[in-house]
Each structure stands twice: as C-alpha cells, then as structure tokens.
C-alpha positions in Angstrom: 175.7 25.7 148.0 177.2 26.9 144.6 174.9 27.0 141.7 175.5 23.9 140.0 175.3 22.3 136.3 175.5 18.6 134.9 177.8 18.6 131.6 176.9 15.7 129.2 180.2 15.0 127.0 179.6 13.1 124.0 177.6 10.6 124.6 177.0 9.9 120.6 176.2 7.1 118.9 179.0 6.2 117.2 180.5 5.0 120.7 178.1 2.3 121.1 178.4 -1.4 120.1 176.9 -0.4 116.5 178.8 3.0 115.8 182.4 3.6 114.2 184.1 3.9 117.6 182.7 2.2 120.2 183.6 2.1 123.9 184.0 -0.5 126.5 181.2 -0.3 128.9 179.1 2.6 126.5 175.4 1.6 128.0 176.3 1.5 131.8 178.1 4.5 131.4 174.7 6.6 129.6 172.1 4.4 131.6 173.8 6.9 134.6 174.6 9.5 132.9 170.5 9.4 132.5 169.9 9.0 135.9 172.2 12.1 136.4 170.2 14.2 134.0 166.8 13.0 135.3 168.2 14.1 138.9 169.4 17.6 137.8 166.4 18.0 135.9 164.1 17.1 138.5 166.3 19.4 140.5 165.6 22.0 138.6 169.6 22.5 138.0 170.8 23.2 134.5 171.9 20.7 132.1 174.5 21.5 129.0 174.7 18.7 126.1 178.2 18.9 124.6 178.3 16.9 120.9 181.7 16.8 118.9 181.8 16.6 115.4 185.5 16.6 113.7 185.4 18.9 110.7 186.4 16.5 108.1 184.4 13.8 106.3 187.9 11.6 106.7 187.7 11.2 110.3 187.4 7.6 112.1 183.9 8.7 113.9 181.9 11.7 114.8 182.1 12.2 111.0 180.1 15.8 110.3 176.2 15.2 110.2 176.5 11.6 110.5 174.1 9.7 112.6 177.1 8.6 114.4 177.7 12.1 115.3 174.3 12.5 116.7 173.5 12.1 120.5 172.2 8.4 122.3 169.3 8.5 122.5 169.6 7.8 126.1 171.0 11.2 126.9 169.0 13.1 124.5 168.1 17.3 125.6 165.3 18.6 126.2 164.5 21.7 124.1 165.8 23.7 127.0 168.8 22.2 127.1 171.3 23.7 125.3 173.4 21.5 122.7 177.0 22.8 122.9 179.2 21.7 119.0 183.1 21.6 119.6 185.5 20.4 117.3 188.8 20.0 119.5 188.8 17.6 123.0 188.5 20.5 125.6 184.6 21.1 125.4 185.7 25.2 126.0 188.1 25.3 123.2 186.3 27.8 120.9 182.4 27.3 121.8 179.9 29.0 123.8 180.4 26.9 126.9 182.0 29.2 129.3 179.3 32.0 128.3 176.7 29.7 128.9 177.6 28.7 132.5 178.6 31.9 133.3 175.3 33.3 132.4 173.7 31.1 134.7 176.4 31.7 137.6 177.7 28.2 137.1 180.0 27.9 140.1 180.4 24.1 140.1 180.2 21.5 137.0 179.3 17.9 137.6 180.5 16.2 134.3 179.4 12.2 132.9 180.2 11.5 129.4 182.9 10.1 127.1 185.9 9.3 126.8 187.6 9.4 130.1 191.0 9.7 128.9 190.1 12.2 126.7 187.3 15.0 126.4 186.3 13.9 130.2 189.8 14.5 131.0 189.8 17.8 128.6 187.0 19.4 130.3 187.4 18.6 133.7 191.2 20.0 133.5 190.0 23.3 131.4 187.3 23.6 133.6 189.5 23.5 137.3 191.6 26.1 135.3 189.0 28.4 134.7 188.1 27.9 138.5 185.2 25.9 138.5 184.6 23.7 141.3 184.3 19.8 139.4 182.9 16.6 140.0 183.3 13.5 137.7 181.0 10.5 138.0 183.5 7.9 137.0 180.8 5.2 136.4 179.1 7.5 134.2 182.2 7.9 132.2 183.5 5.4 129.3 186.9 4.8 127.2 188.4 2.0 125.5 191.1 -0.1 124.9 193.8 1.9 123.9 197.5 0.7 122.9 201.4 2.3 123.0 204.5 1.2 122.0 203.0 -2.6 121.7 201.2 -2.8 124.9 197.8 -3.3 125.0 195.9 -1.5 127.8 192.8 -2.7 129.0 190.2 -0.1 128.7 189.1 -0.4 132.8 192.8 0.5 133.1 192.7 3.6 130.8 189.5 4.9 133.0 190.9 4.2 136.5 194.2 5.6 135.4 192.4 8.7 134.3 190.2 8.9 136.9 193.0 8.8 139.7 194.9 11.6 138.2 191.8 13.4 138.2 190.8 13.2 141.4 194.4 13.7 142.9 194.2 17.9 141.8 191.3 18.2 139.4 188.0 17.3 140.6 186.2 14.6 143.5 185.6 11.8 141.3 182.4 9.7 143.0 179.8 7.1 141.7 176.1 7.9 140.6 175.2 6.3 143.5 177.3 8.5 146.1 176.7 11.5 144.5 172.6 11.0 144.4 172.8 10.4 147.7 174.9 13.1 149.2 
C-alpha cells in the first residue's frame, strides 16, 4: 500500500458559528475530520495541519494572528504534527508542503478540511498534478452558501457540486465511514 498522509485544511475558527466566516455544516464536518486524525494517528500514519492566514489586517476572516485564524480546537496537532501557513488557496502554493510529504515518501494524501469549493478543491487538484494519489472525505469537508449573478446557491449544492467534479478526474471522494472501514 502507498505510504499515506491525512491533510487537515483549515479547519479554523473563524468558520464556525461564532467566527467571521462561518460555514454551513462546520462541526460535523471537524467532529470527522477528528475521527480521521485519531485513525491516522492511532495508525501511526502522518498527519499535516494546513492553517491560512491572508496577509492583510483588511481581510473578511483568517485576519493575521487573530484567534479566528487559529485552528478548532477540535482538530488541533499534536506537537509532532507539523502546522503548514499558506497565504494563497492551493495549500502548495509557496510553503513547505510538498518537501514535507516528500520527505516522508508521501505517495497518497487523504485530505478533510474547509472549504470544499475552495482550498479542498485547491489542494486536491494541485496535489493529482504533482502525482499524488488523493482521497477526499466529502463529509469531512464544509463550504457555504455562495451567490452569482443573483442566484443564491445553497451551500449542500456548492459541496456536492465540488465534490462530483472531484471525483470525476481528481481524487475518490468517500465518507468517514467508508473510508474507516476499508
């Protein structure tokens, strides 16, 4: 089997119920994003924290050292764990990602986190490019309502949306369930 790795993608606070940007379905999304990173830790597989913080103090959220910008405490790392700060949507975009999986002969990323129709969708794209093997937990994944040209669409929409077109070239897209019990 190739030598796996669980990214967590932003699962902050300021995308729960009390931050500056928060998500539809934030809690059910980390309560199994945790029971991914309990797995892979009891595994002994590697876990990677991403956290973004935008660069300005004018941005809507993830405002730099905020407690917003901090990770939930649900999904918090271990000291071994490393933390990875971006400041762009694809979680590879100038960081140490890539150098950290590859270190470890990361073949194959299993990526939770927020939000679907973006950074998930950043990373998981970037990271088939590069040539890793991916799998997204869809129901460890959240997003929000989002809105164009007048039409409101319903966050469940956004994910599922996101989540097919993911799965048609990009990654096997499963539940927390499936995948804990393959």
């Amino acid at each position: 089997m190739a030598k796996q790795a669980l990214i967590v993608v932003d699962i902050q606070n300021d995308y729960f119920p009390q931050g500056k940007w928060p998500l539809v379905g934030a809690d059910a999304a980390a309560d199994n994003a945790a029971r991914m990173i309990q797995a892979f830790r009891e595994a002994a597989d590697p876990v990677v924290h991403i956290r973004h913080e935008f660069t300005s103090d004018a941005a809507p959220f993830f405002t730099p050292g905020s407690d917003g910008a901090k990770l939930h405490p649900k999904v918090l790392n271990r000291a071994d764990e490393p933390v990875v700060l971006k400041h762009f949507v694809n979680s590879f975009r100038e960081t140490e990602l890539e150098a950290i999986l590859d270190q470890q002969g990361i073949e194959h990323l299993v990526v939770v986190g927020s939000m679907s129709h973006m950074c998930i969708d950043g990373i998981t794209r970037a990271a088939a490019d590069l040539g890793y093997t991916v799998t997204v937990i869809h129901d460890a994944c959240a997003t929000r309502d989002l809105e164009f040209n007048g039409i409101t669409v319903p966050a469940a929409h956004v994910h599922a949306a996101f989540m097919a077109a993911l799965g048609f070239a990009y990654a096997s897209v499963v539940s927390t369930d499936d995948f804990l019990a393959g």
